[in-house]
C-alpha positions as CSV (number, residue, x, y, z in Angstrom):
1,X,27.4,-15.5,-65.4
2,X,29.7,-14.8,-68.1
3,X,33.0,-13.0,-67.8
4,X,32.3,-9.6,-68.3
5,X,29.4,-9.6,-66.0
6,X,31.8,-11.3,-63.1
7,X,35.0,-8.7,-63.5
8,X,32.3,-5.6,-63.2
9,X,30.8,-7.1,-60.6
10,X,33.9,-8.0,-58.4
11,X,34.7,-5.0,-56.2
12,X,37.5,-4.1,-53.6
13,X,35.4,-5.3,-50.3
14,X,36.0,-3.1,-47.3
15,X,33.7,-4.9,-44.9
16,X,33.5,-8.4,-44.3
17,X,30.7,-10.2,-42.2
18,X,32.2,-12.6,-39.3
19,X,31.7,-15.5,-41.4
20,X,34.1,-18.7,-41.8
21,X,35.2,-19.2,-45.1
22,X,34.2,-23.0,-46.0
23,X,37.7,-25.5,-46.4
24,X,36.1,-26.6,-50.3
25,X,36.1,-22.1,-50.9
26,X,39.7,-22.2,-50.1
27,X,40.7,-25.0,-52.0
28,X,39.1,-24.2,-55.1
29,X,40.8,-20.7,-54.5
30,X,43.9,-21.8,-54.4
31,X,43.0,-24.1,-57.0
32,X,42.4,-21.2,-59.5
33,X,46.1,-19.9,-58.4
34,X,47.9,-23.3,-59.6
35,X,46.2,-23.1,-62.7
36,X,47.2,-19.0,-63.2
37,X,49.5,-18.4,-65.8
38,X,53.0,-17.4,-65.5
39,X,55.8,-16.7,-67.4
40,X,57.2,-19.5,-68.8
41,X,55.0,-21.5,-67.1
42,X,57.8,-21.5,-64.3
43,X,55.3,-20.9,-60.9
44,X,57.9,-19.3,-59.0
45,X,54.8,-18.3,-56.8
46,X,54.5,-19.1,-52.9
47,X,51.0,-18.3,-51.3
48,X,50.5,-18.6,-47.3
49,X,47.2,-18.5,-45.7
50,X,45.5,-18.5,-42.9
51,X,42.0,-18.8,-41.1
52,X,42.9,-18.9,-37.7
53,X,42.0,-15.5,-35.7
54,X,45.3,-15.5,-33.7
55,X,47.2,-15.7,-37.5
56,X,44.7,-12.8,-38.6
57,X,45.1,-10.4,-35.8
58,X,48.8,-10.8,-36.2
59,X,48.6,-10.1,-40.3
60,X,46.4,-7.3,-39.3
61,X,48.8,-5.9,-37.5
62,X,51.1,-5.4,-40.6
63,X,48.6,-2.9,-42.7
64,X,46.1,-0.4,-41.7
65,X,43.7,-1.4,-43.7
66,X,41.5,-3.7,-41.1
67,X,38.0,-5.2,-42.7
68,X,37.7,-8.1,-40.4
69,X,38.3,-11.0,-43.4
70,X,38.2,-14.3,-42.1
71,X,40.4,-15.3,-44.8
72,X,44.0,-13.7,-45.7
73,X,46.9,-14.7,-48.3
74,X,50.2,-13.5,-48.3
75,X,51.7,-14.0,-52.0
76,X,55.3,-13.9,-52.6
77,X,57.2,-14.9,-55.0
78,X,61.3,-16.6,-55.2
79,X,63.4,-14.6,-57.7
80,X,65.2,-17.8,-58.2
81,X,62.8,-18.8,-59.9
82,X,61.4,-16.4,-61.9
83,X,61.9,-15.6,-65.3
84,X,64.2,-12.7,-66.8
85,X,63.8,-10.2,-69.6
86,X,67.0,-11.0,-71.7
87,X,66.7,-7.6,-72.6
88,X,65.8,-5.5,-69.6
89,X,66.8,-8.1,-66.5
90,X,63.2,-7.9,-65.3
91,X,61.9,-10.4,-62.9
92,X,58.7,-12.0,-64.0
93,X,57.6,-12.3,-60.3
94,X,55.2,-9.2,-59.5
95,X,53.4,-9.4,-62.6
96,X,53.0,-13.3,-62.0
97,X,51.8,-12.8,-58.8
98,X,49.5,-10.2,-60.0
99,X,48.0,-12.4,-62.4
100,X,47.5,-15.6,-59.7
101,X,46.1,-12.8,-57.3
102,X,43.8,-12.0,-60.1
103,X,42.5,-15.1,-60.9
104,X,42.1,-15.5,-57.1
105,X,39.8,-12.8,-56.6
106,X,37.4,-13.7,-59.4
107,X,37.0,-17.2,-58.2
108,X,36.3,-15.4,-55.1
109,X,33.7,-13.9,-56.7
110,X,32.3,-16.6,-58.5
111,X,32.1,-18.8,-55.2
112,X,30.3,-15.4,-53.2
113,X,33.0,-14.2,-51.2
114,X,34.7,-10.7,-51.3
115,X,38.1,-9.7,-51.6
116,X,40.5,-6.8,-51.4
117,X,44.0,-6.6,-52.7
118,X,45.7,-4.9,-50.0
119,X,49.2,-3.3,-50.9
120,X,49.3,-0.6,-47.9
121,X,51.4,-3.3,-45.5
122,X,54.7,-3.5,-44.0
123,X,56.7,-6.5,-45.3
124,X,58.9,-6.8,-42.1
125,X,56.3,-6.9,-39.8
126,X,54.6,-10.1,-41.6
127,X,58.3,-12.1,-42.2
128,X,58.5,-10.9,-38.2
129,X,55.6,-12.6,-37.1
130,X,55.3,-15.7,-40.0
131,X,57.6,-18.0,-41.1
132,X,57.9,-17.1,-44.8
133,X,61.5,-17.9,-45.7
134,X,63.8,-14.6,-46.9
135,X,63.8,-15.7,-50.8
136,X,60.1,-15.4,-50.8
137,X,59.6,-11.8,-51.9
138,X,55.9,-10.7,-50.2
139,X,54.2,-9.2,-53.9
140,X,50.5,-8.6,-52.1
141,X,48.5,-9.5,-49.5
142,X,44.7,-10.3,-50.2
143,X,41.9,-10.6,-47.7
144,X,38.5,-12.4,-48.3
145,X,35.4,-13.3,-46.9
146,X,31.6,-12.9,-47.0
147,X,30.6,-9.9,-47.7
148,X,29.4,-7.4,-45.0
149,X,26.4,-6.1,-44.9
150,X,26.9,-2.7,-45.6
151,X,29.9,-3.9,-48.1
152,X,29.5,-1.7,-51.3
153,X,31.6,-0.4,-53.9
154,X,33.5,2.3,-53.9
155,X,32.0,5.4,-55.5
156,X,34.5,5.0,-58.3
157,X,33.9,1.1,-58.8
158,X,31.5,2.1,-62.3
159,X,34.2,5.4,-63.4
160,X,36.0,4.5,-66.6
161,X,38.7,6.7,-68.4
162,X,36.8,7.0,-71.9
163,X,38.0,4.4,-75.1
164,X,40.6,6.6,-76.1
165,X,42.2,7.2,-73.2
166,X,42.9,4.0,-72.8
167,X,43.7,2.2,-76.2
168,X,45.0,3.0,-79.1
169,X,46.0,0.8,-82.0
170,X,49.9,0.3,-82.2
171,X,52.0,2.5,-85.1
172,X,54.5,2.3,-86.9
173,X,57.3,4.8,-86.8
């Protein structure tokens, strides 16, 4: 499958079967994280997971949004370590953890899982219940898993602002 066909086919999975995600899955998830790029190369990314029910019902707990994954990731990043905008002061470390969470999902995809980014969680209630030290900002959480079987895309999934909308080549003043 190239590219293209993967990213359109990828979709926000809101139902997950009761499958166990397979240890070699994981790893070559987690793989695809290392191997993200970030600015200046300088990883200041922490990802947690888990697998184990007791760990999942307790993440669960944090957001509303509940699709029985059998597979979750918490991904922070340390703003000690990220990189700064000389000129604006902007951490690097949302938009790095964006990209790893990214190329996370997509080698989700490629291996047959599901995913969902899910941003509707409460921070305090994961750093309550898991040890994820205080310099580790929580960016995201993702869940993933086999699909459901009545896992489908969202009506929207196919809905695309038209061309112009959207780009426009750069000006000068």
């Amino acid at each position: 499958m190239d590219f293209l066909e993967l990213a359109k086919n990828r979709y926000s999975v809101r139902e997950f079967s009761g499958k166990k995600v397979e240890k070699e899955k994981i790893l070559k998830i987690l793989e695809s994280a290392k191997i993200a790029p970030t600015a200046k190369n300088k990883q200041p990314i922490k990802i947690y997971y888990c697998t184990d029910d007791e760990k999942l019902k307790l993440l669960n707990e944090s957001s509303p949004c509940e699709y029985n994954a059998q597979l979750m990731f918490v991904i922070t990043y340390n703003l000690d370590e990220c990189w700064y905008n000389e000129h604006s002061g902007i951490p690097s470390g949302i938009v790095d953890a964006t990209i790893v969470a990214t190329q996370m999902v997509l080698e989700a995809e490629d291996l047959g899982l599901g995913s969902v980014y899910i941003g509707a969680f409460d921070p305090e209630i994961v750093t309550k219940n898991f040890e994820i030290p205080e310099k580790n900002k929580i960016a995201m959480l993702l869940f993933m898993g086999y699909k459901g079987e009545n896992a489908m895309p969202s009506p929207m999934h196919e809905e695309y602002k038209k061309d112009e909308e959207l780009f426009e080549e750069l000006k000068i003043r």
